[in-house]
N, C-alpha and C positions, 0 to 999 in steps of 0.2 A: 504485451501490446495494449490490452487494458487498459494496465496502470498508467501506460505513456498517453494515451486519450484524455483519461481521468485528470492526472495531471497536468495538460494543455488545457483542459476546461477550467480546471481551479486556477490556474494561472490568467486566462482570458475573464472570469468573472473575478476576480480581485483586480485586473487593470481595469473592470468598468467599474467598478465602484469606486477607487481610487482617483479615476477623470474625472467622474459626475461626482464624486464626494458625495456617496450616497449612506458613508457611515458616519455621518455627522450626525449629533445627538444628546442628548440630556443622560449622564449617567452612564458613556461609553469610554469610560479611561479619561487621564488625564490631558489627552487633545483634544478631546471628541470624537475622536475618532475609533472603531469600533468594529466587531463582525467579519474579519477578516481569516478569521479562526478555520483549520478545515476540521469539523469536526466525525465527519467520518469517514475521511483517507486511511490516516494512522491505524485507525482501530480493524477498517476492512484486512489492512494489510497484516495487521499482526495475526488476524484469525488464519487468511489463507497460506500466510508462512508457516503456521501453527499443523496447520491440516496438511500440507506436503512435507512438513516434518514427519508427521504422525505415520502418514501413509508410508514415506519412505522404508519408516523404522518396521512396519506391520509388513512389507513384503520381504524386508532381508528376513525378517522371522521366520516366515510363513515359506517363500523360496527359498530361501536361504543363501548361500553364497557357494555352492557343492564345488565346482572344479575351478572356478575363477577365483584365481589367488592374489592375482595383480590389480584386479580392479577392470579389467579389459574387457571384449566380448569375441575375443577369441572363443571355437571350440562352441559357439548357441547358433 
């Protein structure tokens, strides 16, 4: 749910920059145009993919996987 906020907000502040052309500028590519970049969506998202990977991997360890063969949650 987050992510879909986060992303409606980068989406709504790139259409106002895009209206008001507020990335026009000296040195911003070759329209002038500029700053549109999310610079940390990507990287939040690879950490917490990273971190419920990890977790995942640390509770089948640690639980293990004793009588569920299927994958199912018969029998807990």
């Amino acid at each position: 749910m987050a992510a879909m906020i986060y992303a409606l907000g980068v989406f709504h502040w790139r259409a106002g920059r895009i209206r008001n052309k507020g990335g026009v500028g000296v040195g911003q590519g070759a329209t002038g145009w500029g700053g549109f970049d999310d610079r940390f969506g990507p990287t939040v998202l690879t950490v917490a993919l990273a971190a419920v990977v990890i977790v995942n991997f640390v509770l089948r360890v640690v639980i293990g996987d004793k009588d569920n063969k299927h994958g199912d949650l018969k029998g807990r």
